[in-house]
C-alpha positions as a Markdown table, in Angstrom:
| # | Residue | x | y | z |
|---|---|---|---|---|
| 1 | Unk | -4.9 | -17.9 | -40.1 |
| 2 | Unk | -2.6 | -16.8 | -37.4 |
| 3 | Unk | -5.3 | -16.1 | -34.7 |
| 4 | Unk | -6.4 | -20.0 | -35.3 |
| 5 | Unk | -2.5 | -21.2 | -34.3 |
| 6 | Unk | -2.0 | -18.5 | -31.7 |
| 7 | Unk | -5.4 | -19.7 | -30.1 |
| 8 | Unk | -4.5 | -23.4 | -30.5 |
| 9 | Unk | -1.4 | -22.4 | -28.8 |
| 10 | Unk | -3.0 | -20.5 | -26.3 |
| 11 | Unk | -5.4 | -23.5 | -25.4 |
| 12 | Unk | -2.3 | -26.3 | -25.4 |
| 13 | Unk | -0.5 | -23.6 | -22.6 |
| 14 | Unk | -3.7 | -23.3 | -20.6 |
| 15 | Unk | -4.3 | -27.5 | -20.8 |
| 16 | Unk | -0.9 | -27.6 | -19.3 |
| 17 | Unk | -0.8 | -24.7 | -16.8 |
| 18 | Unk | -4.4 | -26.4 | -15.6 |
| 19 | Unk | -2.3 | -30.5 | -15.8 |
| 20 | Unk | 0.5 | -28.5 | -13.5 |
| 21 | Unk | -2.1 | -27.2 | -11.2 |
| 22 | Unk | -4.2 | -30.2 | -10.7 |
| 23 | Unk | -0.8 | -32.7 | -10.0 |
| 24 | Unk | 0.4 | -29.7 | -7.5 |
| 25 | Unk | -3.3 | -30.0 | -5.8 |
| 26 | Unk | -2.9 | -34.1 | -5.7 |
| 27 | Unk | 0.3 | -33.7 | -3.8 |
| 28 | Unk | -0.9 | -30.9 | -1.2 |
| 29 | Unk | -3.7 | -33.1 | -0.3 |
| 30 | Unk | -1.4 | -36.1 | -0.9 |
| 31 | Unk | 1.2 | -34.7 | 1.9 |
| 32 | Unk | -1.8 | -33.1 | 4.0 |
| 33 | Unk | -1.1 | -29.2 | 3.2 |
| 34 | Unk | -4.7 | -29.3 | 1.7 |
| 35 | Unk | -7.6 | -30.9 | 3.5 |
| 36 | Unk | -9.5 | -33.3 | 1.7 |
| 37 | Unk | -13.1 | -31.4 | 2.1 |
| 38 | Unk | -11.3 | -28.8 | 0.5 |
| 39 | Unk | -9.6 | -30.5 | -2.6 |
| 40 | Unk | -12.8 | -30.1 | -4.7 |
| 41 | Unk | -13.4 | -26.4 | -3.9 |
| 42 | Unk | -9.6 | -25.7 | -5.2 |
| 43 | Unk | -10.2 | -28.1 | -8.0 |
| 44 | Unk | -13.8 | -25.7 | -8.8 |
| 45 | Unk | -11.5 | -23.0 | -9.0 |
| 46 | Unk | -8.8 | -24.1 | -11.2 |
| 47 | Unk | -11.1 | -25.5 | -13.9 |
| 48 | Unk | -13.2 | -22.0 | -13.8 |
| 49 | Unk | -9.6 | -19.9 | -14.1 |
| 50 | Unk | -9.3 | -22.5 | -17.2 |
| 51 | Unk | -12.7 | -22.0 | -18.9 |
| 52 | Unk | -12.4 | -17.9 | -18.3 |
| 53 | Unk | -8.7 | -18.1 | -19.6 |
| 54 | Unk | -9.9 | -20.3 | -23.2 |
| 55 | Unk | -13.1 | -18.7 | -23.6 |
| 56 | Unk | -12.3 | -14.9 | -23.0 |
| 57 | Unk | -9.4 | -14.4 | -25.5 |
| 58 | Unk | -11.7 | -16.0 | -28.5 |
| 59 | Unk | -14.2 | -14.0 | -27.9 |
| 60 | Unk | -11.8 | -10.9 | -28.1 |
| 61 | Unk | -10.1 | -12.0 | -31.0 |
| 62 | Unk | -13.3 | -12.5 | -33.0 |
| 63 | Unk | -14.9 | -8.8 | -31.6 |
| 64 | Unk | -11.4 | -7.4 | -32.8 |
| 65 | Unk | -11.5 | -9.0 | -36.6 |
| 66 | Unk | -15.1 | -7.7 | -36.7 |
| 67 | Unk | -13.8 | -3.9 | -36.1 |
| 68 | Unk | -12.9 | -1.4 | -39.0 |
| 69 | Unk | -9.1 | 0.1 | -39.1 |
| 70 | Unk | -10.9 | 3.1 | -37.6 |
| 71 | Unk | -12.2 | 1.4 | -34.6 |
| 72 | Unk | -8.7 | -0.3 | -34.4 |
| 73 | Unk | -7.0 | 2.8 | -34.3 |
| 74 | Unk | -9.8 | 4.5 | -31.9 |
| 75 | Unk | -8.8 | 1.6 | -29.7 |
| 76 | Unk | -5.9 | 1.9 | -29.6 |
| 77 | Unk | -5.6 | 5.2 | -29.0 |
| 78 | Unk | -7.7 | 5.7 | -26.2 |
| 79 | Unk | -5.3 | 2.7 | -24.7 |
| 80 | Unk | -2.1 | 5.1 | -25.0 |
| 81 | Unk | -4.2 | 7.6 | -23.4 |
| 82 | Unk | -5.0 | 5.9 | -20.5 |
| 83 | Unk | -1.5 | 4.4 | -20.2 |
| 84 | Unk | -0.4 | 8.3 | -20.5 |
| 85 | Unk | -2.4 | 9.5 | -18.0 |
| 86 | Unk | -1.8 | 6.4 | -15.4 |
| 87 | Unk | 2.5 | 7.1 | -15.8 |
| 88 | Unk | 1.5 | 10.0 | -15.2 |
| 89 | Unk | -1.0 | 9.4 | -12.0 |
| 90 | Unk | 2.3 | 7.3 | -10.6 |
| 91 | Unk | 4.9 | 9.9 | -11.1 |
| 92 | Unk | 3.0 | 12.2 | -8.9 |
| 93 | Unk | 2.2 | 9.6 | -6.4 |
| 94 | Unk | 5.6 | 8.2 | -5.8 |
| 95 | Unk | 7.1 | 12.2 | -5.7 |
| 96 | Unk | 4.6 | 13.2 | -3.4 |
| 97 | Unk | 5.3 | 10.1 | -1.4 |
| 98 | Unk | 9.2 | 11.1 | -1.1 |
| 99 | Unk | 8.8 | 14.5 | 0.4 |
């Protein structure tokens, strides 16, 4: 199924964003731009960005499979809308912002 390799794929990207993260973090500390005491808070905060980030889009791909076509299109749909109406919201800001 393609959600199973875009997931897999999604996890391997993730695992190495996190690997890329935690190396940066040793050198900070390593060259003192990050205090010791701190090191495990930043590390905390990396690993929770990691869980949210592998958990989060599995559980939206498996609510999305469990939807009809009509819900899909409902969706998507009310998505346009809001991206409609938020173009929108901007235009007038950024004009009104000019004069």
């Amino acid at each position: 199924m393609i959600e199973t390799r875009l997931l897999s794929a999604w996890d391997g990207f993730i695992g190495a964003a996190a690997l890329i993260a935690i190396i940066v973090l040793a050198y900070c500390v390593m060259a003192g731009a990050v205090k010791v005491g701190d090191a495990p808070r930043h590390l905390g905060v990396i690993v929770s960005v990691v869980i949210l980030l592998t958990i989060l889009p599995a559980i939206i791909v498996g609510l999305w499979n469990a939807m009809s076509f009509g819900q899909h299109l409902g969706i998507i749909t009310f998505g346009i809308a809001i991206g409609l109406l938020l173009s929108a919201f901007r235009r007038r800001t950024y004009t009104a912002r000019r004069r």
